[in-house]
C-alpha positions as CSV (number, residue, x, y, z in Angstrom):
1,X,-13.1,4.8,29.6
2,X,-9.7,3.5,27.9
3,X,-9.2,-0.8,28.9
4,X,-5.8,-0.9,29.8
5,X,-5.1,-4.0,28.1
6,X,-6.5,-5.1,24.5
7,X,-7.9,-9.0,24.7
8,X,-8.2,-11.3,21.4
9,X,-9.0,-14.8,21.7
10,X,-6.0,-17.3,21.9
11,X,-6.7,-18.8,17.9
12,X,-8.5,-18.2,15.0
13,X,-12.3,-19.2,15.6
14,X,-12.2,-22.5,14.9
15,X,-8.7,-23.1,16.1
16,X,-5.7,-22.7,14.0
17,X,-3.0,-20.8,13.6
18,X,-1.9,-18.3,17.2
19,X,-3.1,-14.5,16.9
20,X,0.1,-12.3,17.0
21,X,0.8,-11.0,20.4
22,X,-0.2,-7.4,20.8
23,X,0.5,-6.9,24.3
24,X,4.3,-7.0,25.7
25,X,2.8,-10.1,27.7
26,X,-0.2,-11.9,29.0
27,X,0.5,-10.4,32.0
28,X,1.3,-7.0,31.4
29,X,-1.7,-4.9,30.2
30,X,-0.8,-1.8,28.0
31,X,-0.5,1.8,30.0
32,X,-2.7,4.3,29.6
33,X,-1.1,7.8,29.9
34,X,-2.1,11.4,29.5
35,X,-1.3,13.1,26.4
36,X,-1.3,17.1,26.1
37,X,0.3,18.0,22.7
38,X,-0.7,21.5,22.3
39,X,1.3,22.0,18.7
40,X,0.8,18.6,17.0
41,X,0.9,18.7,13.5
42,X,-0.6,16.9,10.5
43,X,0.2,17.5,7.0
44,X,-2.4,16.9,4.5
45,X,-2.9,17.6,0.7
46,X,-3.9,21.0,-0.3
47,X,-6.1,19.4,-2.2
48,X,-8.6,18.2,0.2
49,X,-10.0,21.7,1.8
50,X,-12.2,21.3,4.9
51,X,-16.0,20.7,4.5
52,X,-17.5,23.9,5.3
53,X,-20.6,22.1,6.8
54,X,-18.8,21.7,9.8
55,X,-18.0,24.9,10.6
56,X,-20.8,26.7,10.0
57,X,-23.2,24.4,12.1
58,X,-23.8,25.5,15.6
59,X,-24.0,22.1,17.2
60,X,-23.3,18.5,16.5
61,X,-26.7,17.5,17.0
62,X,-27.8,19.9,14.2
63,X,-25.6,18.0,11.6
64,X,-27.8,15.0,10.8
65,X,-30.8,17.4,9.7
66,X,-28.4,20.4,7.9
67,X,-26.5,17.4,6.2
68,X,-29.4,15.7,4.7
69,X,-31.2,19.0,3.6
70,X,-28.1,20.3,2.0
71,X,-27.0,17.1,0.4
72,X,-30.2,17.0,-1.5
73,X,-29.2,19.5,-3.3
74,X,-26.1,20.1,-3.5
75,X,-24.0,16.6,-3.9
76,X,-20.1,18.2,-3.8
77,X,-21.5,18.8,0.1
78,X,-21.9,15.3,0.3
79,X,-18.5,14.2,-1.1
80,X,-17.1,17.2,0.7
81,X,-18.1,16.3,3.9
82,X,-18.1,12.3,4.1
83,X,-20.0,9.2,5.5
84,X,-21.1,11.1,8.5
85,X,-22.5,8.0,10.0
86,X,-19.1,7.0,10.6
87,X,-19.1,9.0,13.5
88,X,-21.4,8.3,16.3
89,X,-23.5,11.6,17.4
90,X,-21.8,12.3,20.8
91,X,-18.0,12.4,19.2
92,X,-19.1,14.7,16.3
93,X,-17.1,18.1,16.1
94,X,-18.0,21.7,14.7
95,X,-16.9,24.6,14.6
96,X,-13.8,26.7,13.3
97,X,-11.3,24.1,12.0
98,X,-13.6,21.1,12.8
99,X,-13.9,20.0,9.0
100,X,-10.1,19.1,9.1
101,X,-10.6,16.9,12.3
102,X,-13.8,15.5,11.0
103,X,-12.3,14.6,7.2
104,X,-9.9,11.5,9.3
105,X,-12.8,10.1,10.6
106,X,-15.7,10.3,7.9
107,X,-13.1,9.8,4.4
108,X,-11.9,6.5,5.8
109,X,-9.9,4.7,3.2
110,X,-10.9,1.0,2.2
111,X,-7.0,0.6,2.7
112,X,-6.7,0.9,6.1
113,X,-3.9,2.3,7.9
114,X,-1.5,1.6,10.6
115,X,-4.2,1.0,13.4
116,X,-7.2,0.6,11.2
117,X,-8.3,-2.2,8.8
118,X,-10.3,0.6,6.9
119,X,-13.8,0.4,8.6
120,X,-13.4,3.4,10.8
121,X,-11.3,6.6,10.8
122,X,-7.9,7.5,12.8
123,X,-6.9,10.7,13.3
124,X,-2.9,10.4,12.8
125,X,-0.8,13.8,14.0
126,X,2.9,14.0,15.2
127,X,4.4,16.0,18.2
128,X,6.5,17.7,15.8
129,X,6.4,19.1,12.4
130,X,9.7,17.2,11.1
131,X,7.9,13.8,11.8
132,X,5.0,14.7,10.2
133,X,7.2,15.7,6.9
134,X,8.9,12.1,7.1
135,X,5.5,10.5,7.6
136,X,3.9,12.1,4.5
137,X,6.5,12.4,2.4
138,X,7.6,7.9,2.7
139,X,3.6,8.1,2.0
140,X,3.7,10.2,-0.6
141,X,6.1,8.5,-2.3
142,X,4.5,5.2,-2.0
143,X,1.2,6.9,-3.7
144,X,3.5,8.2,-6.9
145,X,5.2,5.2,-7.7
146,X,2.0,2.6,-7.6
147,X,0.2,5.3,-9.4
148,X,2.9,5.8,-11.4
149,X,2.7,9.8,-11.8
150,X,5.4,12.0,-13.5
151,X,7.4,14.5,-11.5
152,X,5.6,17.2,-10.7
153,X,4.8,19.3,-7.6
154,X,2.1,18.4,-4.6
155,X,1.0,21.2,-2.9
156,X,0.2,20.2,1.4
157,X,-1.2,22.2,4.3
158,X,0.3,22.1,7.2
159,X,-2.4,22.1,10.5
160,X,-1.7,22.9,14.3
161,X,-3.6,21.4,16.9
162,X,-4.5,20.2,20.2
163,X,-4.3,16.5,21.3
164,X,-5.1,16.2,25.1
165,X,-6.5,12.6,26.1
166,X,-5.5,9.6,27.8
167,X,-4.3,7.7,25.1
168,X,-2.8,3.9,25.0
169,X,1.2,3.9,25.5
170,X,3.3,2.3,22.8
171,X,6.4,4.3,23.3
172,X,9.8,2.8,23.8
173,X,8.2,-1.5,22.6
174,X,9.4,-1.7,19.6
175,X,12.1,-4.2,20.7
176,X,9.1,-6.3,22.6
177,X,6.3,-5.6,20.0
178,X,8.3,-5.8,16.9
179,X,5.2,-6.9,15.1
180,X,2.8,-3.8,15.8
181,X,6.0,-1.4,14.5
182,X,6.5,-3.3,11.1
183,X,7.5,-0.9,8.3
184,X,4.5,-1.9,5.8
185,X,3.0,-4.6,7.1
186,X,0.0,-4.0,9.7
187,X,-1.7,-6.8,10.4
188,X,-0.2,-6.8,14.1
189,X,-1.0,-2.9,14.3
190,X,-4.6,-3.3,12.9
191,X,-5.6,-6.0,15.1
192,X,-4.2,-3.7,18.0
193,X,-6.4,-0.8,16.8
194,X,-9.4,-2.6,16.5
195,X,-9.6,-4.5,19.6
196,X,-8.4,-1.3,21.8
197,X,-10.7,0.9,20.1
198,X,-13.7,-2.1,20.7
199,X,-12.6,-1.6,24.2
200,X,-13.1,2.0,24.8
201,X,-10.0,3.2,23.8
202,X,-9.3,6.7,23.2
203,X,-6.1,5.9,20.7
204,X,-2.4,5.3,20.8
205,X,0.6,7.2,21.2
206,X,3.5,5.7,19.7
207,X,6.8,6.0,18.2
208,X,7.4,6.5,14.5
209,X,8.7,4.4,12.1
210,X,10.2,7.2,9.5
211,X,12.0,9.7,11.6
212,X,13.8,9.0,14.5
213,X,13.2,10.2,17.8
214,X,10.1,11.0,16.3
215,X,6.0,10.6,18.2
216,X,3.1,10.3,16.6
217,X,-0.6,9.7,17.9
218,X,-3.2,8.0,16.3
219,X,-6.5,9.4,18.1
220,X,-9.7,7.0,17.8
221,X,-12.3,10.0,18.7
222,X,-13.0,13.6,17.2
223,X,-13.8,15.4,20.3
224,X,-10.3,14.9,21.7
225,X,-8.8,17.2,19.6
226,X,-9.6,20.8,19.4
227,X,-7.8,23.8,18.2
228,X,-6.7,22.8,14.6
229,X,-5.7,25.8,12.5
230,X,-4.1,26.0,9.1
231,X,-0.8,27.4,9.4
232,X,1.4,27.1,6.4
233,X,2.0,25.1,2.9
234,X,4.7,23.1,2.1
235,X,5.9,22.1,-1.7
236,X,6.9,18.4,-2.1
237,X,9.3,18.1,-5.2
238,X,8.0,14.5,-6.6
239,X,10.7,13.8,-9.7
240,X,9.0,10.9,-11.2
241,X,11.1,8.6,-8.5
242,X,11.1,10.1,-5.0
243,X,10.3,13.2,-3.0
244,X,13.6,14.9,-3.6
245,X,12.8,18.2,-1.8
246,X,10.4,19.4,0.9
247,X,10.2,23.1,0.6
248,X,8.0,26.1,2.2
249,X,5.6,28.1,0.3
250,X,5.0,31.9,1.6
251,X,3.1,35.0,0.4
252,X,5.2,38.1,-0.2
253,X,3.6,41.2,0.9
254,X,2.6,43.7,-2.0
């Protein structure tokens, strides 16, 4: 079950220098309320397509013993499909549109992100589809100018899904928890992560940080979302310096 309140230790093992706050007070533990986005949307580069492994096993427990005997022989399955281990047995996925759900948790960036210090996977979605665009395309842009690249065009799916869990409530604190809604910097937020995610936590809802008004989830476990379908592409417009248009790719009929 989620804790409602995430508990660090008062200082640095040791002693030392205070932990951050990541609660609005000692005494007031964060809520826990019910989440039922049923049209969330992540966007994700076309370039990643979903592991086929996991939709064409039957049942999560199968995956160990199909993963090992394909990967023998085949190593783009293994690329393709991850550090399963990162995902404990009972949380595992399949089925239709289960590769895009499983890539979050078992292609885990040494990086990190906003609520992980890069050891485990979060599953990050907005509530609508023009958050999402702000999201990826400040990230996207970040990418391009450290790795320098010349203008050119990036190619990104757009998925629908289903988030419906009881999820940690950071809506509406950025004015009391100013720390876990820094713009770049997430210490704060990765401490948050971790310890609520030690606890039993299923994830967080929050507000975002690139497009106001805008909600976004970060989801701890696979098996809380279901549903995920690829629904369209979008064209980023990267001229060497910024993401200067988003635009939407269709198919003409013949």
């Amino acid at each position: 079950m989620a804790s409602g309140a995430a508990v660090l230790p008062e200082q640095t093992p040791g002693g030392g220098t205070p932990i951050v706050s990541i609660t609005p007070s000692p005494d007031t533990p964060l809520p826990v309320r019910r989440v039922l986005w049923r049209n969330a949307v992540r966007i994700i580069p076309s370039v990643f397509p979903p592991a086929d492994l996991f939709k064409r096993v039957a049942a999560p427990e199968q995956l160990d013993a199909v993963h090992a005997i394909e990967s023998a022989f085949n190593p783009r399955l293994r690329d393709a499909s991850g550090e399963l281990t990162l995902v404990p047995r009972a949380e595992r996925v399949v089925g239709p549109g289960a590769g895009y759900i499983m890539a979050a948790f078992t292609h885990v960036s040494p990086q990190g992100s906003r609520f992980s210090n890069g050891t485990y996977g979060v599953f990050y979605a907005a509530q609508r589809e023009a958050t999402a665009i702000a999201e990826t395309r400040y990230h996207r842009e970040r990418f391009m100018r450290a790795t320098k690249e010349a203008s050119r065009e990036l190619d990104m799916r757009v998925l629908d899904l289903t988030v419906q869990a009881p999820l940690h409530d950071l809506r509406g604190m950025r004015s009391v928890m100013p720390d876990i809604y820094r713009l770049d910097d997430y210490t704060a937020s990765q401490l948050l992560g971790g310890a609520l995610r030690a606890g039993g936590s299923n994830g967080v809802v929050y507000d975002s940080v690139r497009h106001d008004s805008g909600k976004c989830v970060g989801v701890f476990r696979p098996r809380l979302l279901s549903h995920c379908i690829d629904r369209k592409r979008l064209r980023y417009i990267w001229d060497g310096a910024r993401i200067t248009d988003v635009l939407e790719v269709k198919r003409l009929s013949p």
